[in-house]
N, C-alpha and C positions, 0 to 999 in steps of 0.2 A: 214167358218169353220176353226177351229185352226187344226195347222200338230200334228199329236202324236209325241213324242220322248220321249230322255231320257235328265236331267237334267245333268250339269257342272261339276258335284263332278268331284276330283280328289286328291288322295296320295301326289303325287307328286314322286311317284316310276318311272316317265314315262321321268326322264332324260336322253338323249343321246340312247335310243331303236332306232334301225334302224329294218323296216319292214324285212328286212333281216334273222332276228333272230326269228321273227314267222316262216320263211319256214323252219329252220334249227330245230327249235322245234317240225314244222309240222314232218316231215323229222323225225329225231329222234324216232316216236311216231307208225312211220307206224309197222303192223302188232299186235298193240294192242290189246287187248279185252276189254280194262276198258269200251269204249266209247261205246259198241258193244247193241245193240236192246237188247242182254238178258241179260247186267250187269245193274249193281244197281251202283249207283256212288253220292256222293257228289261234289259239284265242288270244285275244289283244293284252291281256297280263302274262303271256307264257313268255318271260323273256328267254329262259333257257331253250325254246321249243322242243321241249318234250310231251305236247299234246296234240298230235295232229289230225283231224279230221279230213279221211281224204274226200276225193268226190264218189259221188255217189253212194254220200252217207246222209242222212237229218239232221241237222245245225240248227235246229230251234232253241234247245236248252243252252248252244255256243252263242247264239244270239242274245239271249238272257245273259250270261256271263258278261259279254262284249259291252253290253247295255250298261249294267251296273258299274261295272270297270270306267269305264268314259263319262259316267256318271257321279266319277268321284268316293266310290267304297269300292270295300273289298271282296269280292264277289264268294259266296261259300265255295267250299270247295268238299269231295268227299275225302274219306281216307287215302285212298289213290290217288288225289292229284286232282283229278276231275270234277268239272261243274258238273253237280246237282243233276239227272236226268229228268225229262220230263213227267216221267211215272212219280221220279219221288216227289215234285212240286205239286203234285195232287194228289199225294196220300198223307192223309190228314194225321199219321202215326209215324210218320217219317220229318226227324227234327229238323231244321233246319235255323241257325242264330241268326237271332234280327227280323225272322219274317214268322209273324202269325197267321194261321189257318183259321181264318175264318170263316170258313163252313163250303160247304156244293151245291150246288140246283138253283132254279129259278131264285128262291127267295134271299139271294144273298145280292147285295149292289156293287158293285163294283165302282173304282175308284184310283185315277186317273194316277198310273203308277202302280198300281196291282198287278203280280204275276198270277196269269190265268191258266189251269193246266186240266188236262186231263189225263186219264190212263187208260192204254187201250192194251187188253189182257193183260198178260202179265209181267212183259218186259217192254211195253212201247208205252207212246203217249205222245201228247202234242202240246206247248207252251207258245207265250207271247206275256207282250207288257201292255193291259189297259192303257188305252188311249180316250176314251169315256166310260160314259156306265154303260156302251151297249158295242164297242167297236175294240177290236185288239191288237194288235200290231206285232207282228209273228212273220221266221223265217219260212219261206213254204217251198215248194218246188223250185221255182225259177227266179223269186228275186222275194223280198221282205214286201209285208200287204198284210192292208188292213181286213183283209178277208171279208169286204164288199161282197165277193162272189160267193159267199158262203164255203168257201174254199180251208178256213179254219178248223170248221166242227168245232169250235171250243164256245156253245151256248152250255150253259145246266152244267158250268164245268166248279173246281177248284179253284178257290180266290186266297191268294197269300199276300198280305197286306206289310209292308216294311214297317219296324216301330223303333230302326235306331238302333246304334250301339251301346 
C-alpha cells in the first residue's frame, strides 16, 4: 500500500526561515480570535479564496498554515488545495516536504518551531507550533493559547521538525 502525503511544490520563498520564526509568529499571534471555533477565516496564502473555513469548524491545522505563510515559506499544501490536516501532521507515514517526523511520546524534545500534533481516531486531531520544550501555541475554541490550562491535550504527541527546502 502506497503512504498518503503531499507532493514537492515549492516557491522558493523558504530561503534562510529558521524554525525560530514560526514560534516567534506563533508567539506574536497568542490571544487571537481569527483562528478561534467561531470565526470564519480564509487562510492568509488563499489569494483566490477558495478555501474557507466557516465558523464553527477547527482552525488549528489553518493556524499552522497562517503560521508558516507569515513566516516566510510556503506552507504544504495536500492534493486538493488544502493545508495538511491535523491527523496527517501526526502520522508519522504521512509525507509531508521539508518537515521530518521525528518520533511521539514522552521521549521525544521538542524544539522551539516544531509542529506538535496529535490524532484523535480516525479523522480528527489537534496541532500548534512549539513555543518551548514543554509549551505549544495552538488555535483552540475561543482564541490561539498556549494551553496553560491544559486545554491542548497535545503532551506524548507527534513532533515534525522543519529541515528546509
Amino acid at each position: 500500500m502506497a503512504l498518503g502525503g503531499l507532493g514537492g511544490c515549492s516557491s522558493g520563498l523558504e530561503y534562510n526561515v529558521k524554525p525560530e520564526e514560526f514560534a516567534k509568529q506563533a508567539e506574536a499571534n497568542e490571544g487571537s480570535t481569527a483562528w478561534a471555533y467561531e470565526a470564519s477565516k480564509y487562510p492568509n496564502d488563499d489569494i483566490k479564496k477558495k478555501y474557507y473555513y466557516p465558523r464553527n469548524s477547527w482552525k488549528c491545522n489553518l493556524f499552522i498554515n497562517d503560521i508558516l505563510y507569515d513566516s516566510g515559506i510556503t506552507p504544504p499544501k495536500q492534493s486538493n488545495g488544502w493545508p495538511p490536516y491535523a491527523k496527517d501532521w501526526a502520522d508519522a507515514s504521512f509525507y509531508i516536504p521539508n518537515w521530518e517526523h521525528k518520533g511521539e511520546g514522552s521521549g521525544v524534545t521538542w524544539e522551539r518551531g516544531d509542529v506538535i500534533a496529535n490524532k484523535i481516531g480516525s479523522n480528527s486531531g489537534h496541532c500548534g507550533i512549539a513555543i518551548s520544550s514543554s509549551k505549544v501555541m495552538a488555535a483552540g475554541e475561543k482564541k490561539v493559547h498556549d494551553g496553560s490550562d491544559g486545554d491542548h491535550e497535545l503532551t506524548g504527541c507527534s513532533v515534525r521538525r522543519y529541515t528546509g527546502s
